[in-house]
Structure formats: C-alpha cells, structure tokens
N, C-alpha and C positions, 0 to 999 in steps of 0.2 A: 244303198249309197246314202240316203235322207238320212236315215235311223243312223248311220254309222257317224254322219255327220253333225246329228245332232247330240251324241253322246259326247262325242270330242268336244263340244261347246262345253259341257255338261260337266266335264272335266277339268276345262281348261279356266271355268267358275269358279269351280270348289277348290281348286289348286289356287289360283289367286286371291281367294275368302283366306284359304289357307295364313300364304304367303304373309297376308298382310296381318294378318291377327297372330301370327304366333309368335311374335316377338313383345307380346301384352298384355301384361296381366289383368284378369277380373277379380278388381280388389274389392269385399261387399263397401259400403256406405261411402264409395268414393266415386264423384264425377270424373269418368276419363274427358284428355286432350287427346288423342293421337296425333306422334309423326309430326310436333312442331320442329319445322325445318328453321337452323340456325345456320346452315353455309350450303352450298351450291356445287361443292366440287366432286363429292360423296356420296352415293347414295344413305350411306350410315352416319351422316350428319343431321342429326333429328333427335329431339328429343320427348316423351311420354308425358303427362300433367295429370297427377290425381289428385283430386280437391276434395275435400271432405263435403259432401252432399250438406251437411248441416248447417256448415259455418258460415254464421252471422256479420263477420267483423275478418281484418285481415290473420293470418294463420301462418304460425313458422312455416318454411319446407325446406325440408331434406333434398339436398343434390345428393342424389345416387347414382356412383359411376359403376359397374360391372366388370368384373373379373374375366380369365380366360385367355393368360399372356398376352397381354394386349395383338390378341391374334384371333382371337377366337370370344365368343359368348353374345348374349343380345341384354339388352335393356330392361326385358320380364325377370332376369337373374339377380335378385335381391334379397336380402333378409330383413328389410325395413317394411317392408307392408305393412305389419302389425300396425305401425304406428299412425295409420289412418283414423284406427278405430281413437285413436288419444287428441287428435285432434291438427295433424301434421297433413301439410301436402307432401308430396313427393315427384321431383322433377327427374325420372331416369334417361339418364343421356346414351347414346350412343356415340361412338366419335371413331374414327380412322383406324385401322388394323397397319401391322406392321406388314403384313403383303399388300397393301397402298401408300405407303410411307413412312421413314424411320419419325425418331424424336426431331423434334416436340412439336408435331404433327397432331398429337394424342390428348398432349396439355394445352394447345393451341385451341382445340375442337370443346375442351371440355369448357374454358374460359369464354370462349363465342355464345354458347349454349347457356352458362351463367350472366352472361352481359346481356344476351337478348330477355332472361327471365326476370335480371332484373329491371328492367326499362320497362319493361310490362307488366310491372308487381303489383300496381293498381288495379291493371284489366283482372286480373289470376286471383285477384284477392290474396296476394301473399304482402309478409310483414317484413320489408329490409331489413329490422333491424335484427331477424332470428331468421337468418340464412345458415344453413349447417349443411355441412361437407361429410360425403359418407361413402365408400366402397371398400370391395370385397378385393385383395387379392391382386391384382395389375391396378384394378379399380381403387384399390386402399394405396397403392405406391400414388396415386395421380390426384385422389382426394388430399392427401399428407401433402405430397409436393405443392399443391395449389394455395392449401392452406397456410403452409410456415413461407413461401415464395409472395404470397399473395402483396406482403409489402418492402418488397427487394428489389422491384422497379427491374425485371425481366423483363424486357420489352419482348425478348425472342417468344415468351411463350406467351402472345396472345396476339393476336392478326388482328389490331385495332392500337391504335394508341392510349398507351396510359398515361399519358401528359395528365389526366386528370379519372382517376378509374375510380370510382366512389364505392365499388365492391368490399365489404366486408365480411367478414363470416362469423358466428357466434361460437361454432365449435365445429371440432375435427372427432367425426368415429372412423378411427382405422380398424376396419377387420384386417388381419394377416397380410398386411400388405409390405410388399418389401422395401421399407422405408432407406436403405441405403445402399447403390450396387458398389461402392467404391470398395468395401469392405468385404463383400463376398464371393469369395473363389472356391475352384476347388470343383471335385468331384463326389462328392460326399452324401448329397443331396439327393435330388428321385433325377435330377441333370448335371449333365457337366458343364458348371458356370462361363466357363471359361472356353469352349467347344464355336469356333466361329460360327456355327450353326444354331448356337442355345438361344433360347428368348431374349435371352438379356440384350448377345450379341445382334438378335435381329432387330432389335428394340431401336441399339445404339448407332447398330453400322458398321458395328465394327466391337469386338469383344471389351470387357472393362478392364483384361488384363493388358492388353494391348494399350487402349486409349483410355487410361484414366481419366484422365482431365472431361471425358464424356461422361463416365459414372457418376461422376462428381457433382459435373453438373446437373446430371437428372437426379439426383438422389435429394429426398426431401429432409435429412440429417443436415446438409451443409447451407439449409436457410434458417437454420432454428435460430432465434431469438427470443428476449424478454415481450417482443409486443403481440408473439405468438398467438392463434386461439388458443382456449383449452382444447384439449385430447383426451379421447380415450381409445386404449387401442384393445383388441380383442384378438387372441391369442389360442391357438393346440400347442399342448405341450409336446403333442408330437407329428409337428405336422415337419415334413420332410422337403418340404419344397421351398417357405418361407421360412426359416427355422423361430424357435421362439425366441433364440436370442438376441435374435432381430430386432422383433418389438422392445425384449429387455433394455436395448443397449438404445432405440430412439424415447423411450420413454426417459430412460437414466438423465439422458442428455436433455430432454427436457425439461427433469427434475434441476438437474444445475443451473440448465437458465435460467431458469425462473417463470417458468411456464406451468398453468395448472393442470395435472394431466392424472390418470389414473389408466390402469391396464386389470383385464381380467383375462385370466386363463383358464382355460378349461382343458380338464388334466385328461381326458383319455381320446381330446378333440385330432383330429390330424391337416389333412388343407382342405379347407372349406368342408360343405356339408349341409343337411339339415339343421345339425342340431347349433348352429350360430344363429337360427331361426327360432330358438326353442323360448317360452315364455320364460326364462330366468335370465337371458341373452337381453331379450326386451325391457324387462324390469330396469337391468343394472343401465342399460342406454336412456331409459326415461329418468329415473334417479339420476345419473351424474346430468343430461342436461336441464333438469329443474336445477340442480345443483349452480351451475354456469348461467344460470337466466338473470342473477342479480335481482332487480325489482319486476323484470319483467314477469308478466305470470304465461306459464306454461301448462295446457290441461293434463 
C-alpha cells in the first residue's frame, strides 16, 4: 500500500514537471521568465520572457503570438527563436481560446500582455523603441490586427484604457496569418469558411457570411493606414488553409497606402511547418528589420 502510494506521488511529480514545462522552450544563450501572468481570469493568460544571456544594454523583442485557430497550440510554438542568438528578446504570449471565449477576447489578452511588458521594459531590459509584433497563422491574424489597429483608438480591444496608450510597434512579421475574414468564404479550402461550426465562425460567434460587419471588424485589412508599421509577411504558395492570396491582397493594400512592407513566399511551403523556421526564413526577417531600424542599430 506505501510503495503503491509512493509511486502515485512519483507520478503525480513528473506529470506536474511535465505540465508545467512543456509549454517552453530551451532556447540556448537565452535567460528564461516563465508563466509572467498578465490577467487573472484564464489560466492561459501568461506570458514566456527570453533575454539574451549576454546583453549589456536594452534589447529589441519580438511579441510572439502562436497559431493553432485560435483554439488550439501553446507559447513554445514559434519560428523566431533563432533570433535570440542576433541579439532579440522574445515575449511568447498565450491568451484565451475560443472554447473560453469569442472575439476580442484573444486581442484583448494579447494587448494586456504587451501593456504589462511594456511598463516593465526597464526591469526586462527591453528597448520601447523596437517592440516588434510577430505570429504564426491565428497568431499572424492577431499580431497584423494589433499592429495596423494599434492607432485606431479600438477601445474594445484592450481591457485597460487607451485614453493615453504610449504602445508602439517598430514592425509587423506576419507568417500566414489570415489578415482578412470579410473576404473569405467558401468551401474551397482544407474548411468550410462559412460552416457555423468553422474557426472563423467560433472565433466570431457567429459565421462572417452571416455577420459581416464581425469580419470586418476583426480583420486587420480594414485598419490599414499611412501611419502603419512596416510589414512583412511570410507566405506558402501552397498552403490551403490561409491561401496566399491572402497575404497578396494585404500586402497590395498596404503597398497603396503607403505603408512599407515586403512579403516572401516560399513556393513549395503549405500551412505552417518547419521550414518557416529554416535559416533563409531568418535571414530575410533580420534583413527587412535592420532595414526598418532607421538610425537605430540592430545586431
């Protein structure tokens, strides 16, 4: 009865070691934070901090949000690690699932999580002035939306007043993210967009064919503007789920505004993957944001 009892402890250890680490990556030459908690209502309101072990002086970082229809995936799921070793923090957030709540629950979580990182930018050693927005896929719709929203005085999506929000961002990397749901219907896809039951429609509440005026509102296309960050979005030519014309048709539109942006595709890529991770993926994100740095220097 001892021994059997003492297994189940034994168990119930490793399973909790588990629990709590596997949503975390071990990224080499980076100090972790774990689990800084940014709201109270969620368990999956927290967000990951890696600092580059070496650095002297404050350091851009990367908000990495994570893919996974905003239903599914954790905070370890990124393609930006590399960029530790150049000289980046990286703040991976986790924020609210659509089986805990619809929009803009999601963009709400991610903006709390930025507002606490940066009020503590001094303690973290990060540089205000080279905050960059980054995700994959549900995580690239919510990075994009934050970004081109970020000065359109949404009050809905941030659970804090922006009577005075001093947040900026230096730049936007979208990997595949589905920068517009107004525009995408149909069945065509690896989903039926339109299927009261599809991501989009658990996203919204209610499908985008039905309730536009919801699509609309979450889609990061209808805050674009001149005072924009730059962009770059990162793109499969054949990926089936976010199509690539997706990116084409939010890059286009922010080639018209006047917003500086670039997009690369990768022509045998499909949704997400390793190879958005691959060192030619990394190169062209460090070159366009030295590119975007102005006089700041970037390592």
């Amino acid at each position: 009865m001892r021994t059997g009892f003492i297994l189940f402890l034994i168990v119930m250890t490793l399973s909790k070691s588990f629990a709590q680490g596997a949503d975390t990556l071990s990224i080499p030459g980076a100090k972790l934070i774990k689990n800084i908690r940014y709201g109270t209502a969620n368990i999956r309101q927290t967000f990951d901090l890696y600092i580059p072990e070496n650095a002297s002086k404050p350091v851009p970082v990367i908000v990495w949000i994570h893919g996974g229809g905003w239903n599914n995936g954790t905070k370890k799921n990124m393609h930006v690690d590399g960029l530790v070793a150049h000289g980046y923090a990286i703040a991976s957030v986790d924020y609210r699932f659509t089986r805990d709540t619809i929009f803009p629950a999601q963009i709400r979580d991610c903006n709390a999580a930025i507002a606490l990182l940066w009020k503590n930018a001094s303690q973290y050693h990060l540089d205000t002035s080279r905050f960059i927005l980054a995700g994959a896929s549900a995580g690239g719709h919510l990075a994009a939306l934050i970004g081109m929203s970020n000065n359109n005085n949404r009050q809905e999506f941030y659970p804090f007043s922006i009577k005075n929000n001093p947040v900026r961002f230096q730049a936007v990397i979208n990997y595949y993210g589905v920068t517009d749901l107004y525009v995408l219907h149909g069945n065509g896809l690896s989903f039926d967009v339109d299927a009261d039951d599809s991501i989009i429609s658990k996203l919204l509440g209610a499908s985008s064919l039905k309730r536009p005026d919801l699509a609309k509102w979450a889609s990061a296309t209808t805050y674009i503007d001149k005072n924009d960050p730059p962009t770059l979005t990162i793109h499969g030519a054949k990926d089936q789920t976010s199509p690539l014309w997706l990116g084409q048709l939010f890059t286009n539109l922010l080639q018209v505004t006047g917003v500086k942006n670039d997009i690369l595709i990768l022509p045998e890529a499909a949704h997400a993957g390793s190879v958005f991770s691959q060192a030619n993926v990394l190169e062209k994100v460090l070159s366009f944001l030295k590119e975007v740095a102005g006089n700041k220097r970037i390592n």
